[in-house]
C-alpha positions in Angstrom: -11.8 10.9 -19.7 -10.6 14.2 -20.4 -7.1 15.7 -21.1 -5.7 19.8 -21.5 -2.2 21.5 -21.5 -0.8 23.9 -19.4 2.4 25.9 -19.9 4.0 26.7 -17.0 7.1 28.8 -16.0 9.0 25.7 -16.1 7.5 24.0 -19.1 4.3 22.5 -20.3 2.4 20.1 -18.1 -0.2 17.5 -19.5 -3.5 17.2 -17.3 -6.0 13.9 -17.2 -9.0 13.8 -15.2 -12.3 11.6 -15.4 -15.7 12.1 -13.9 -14.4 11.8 -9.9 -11.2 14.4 -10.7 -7.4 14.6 -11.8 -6.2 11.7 -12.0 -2.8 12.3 -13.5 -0.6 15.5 -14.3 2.7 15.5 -15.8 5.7 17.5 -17.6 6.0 16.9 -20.9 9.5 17.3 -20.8 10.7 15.3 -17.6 12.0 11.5 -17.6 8.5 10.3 -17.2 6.6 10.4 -21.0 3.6 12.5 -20.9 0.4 10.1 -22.9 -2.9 11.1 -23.8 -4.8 7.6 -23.7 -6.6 7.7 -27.4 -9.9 7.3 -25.8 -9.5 10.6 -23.8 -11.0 14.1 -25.2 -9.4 17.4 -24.9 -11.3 19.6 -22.9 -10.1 22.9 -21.6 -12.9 23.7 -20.1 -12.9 20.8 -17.6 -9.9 22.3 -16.2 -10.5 25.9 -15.8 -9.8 25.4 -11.6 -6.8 23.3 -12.0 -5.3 26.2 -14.4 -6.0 28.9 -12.0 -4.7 27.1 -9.3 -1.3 26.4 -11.0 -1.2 29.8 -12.4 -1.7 31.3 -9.0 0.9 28.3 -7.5 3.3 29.5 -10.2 2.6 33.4 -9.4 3.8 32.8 -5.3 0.1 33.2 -4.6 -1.3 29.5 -3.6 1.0 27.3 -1.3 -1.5 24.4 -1.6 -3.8 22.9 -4.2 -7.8 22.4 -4.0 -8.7 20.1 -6.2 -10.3 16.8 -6.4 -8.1 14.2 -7.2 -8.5 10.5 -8.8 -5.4 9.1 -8.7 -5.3 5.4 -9.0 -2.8 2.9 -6.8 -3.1 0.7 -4.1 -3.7 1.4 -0.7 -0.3 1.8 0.1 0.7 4.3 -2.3 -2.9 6.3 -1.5 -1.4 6.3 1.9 2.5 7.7 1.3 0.0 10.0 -1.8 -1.9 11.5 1.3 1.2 12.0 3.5 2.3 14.1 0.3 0.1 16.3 0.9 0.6 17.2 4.5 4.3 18.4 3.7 3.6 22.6 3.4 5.8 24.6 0.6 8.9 25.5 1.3 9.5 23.1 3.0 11.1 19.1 2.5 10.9 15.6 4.5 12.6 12.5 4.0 11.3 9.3 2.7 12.2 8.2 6.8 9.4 10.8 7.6 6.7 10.0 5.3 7.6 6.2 6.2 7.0 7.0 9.9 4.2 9.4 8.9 2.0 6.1 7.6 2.8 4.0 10.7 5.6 1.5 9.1 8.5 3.3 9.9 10.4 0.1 8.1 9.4 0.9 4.6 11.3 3.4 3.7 12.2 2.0 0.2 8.5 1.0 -0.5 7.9 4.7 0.3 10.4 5.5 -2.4 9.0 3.8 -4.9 5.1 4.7 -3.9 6.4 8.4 -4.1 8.1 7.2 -7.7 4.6 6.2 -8.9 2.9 9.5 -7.9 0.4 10.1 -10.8 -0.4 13.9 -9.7 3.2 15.5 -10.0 3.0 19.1 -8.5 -0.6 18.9 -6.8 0.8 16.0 -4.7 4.0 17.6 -3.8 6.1 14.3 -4.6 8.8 16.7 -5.0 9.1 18.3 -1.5 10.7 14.6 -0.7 14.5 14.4 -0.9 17.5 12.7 0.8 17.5 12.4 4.9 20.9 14.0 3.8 19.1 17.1 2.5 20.5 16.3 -1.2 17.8 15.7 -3.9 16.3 12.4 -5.0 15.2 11.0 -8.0 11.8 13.3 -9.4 10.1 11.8 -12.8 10.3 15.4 -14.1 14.2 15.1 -13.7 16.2 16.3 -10.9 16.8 20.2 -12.5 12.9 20.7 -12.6 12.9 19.5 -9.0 15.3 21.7 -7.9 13.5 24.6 -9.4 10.5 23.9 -7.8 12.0 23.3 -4.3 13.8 26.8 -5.5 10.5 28.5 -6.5 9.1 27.5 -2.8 11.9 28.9 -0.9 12.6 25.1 0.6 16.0 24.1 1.7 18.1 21.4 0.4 21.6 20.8 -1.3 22.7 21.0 -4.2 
């Protein structure tokens, strides 16, 4: 298991990945605390792709991430995780959408809390979700970082 820091435009970010991919990236400053487990080691190296990536995300140059991932949850949350993914910068859906997205149109607050759990902030863009109102949502990082994300993709939503 392997760990590295990235500073980013909008603070640093904490990276874990084991053997199969990243399994977890976070910002160190949002509500959610950023842990290394003691048993992982720090190794740059590991991440050279997911740095590049980020620094071309954060440069307007990548819309979308290539990396393998190893996030761990139940098949559920792998489900709303993948449907994540299909949402294209700059632009939002609603926990309604990604609920009908996954075939159970009824779950709406499971989805919620699924997208709550995303290990693989950024990279599985838990952030592009907000309010069928178009207002912002809860976002581990805290609702300022997520609006400047939204903000750096050129998505809609208010204030």
């Amino acid at each position: 298991m392997f760990y590295s820091r990235f500073s980013s435009p909008f603070g640093e970010i904490l990276i874990t990945a084991n053997e199969q991919g990243v399994s977890s990236l976070t910002f160190v400053n949002g509500k959610k605390k950023a842990i290394v487990p003691e048993s992982y080691v720090e190794r740059p190296e590991v991440f050279s792709e997911a740095h590049q990536q980020l620094n071309e995300y954060f440069c307007g140059k990548r819309f979308s991430f290539s990396l393998p991932l190893a996030a761990q949850g139940t098949p559920f949350q792998q489900k709303v995780w993948q449907a994540l993914q299909t949402i294209p910068c700059g632009q939002t859906r609603s926990y309604a959408w990604i609920a009908k997205e996954i075939g159970n149109a009824k779950a709406v607050r499971a989805v919620g809390t699924a997208n709550g759990a995303n290990p693989i902030a950024l990279i599985v863009p838990c952030h592009r979700v907000i309010g069928a109102d178009g207002k912002l949502t809860g976002y581990a990082g805290g609702l300022a970082l997520k609006a400047k994300l939204l903000m750096h993709e050129g998505a809609n939503f208010k204030p």
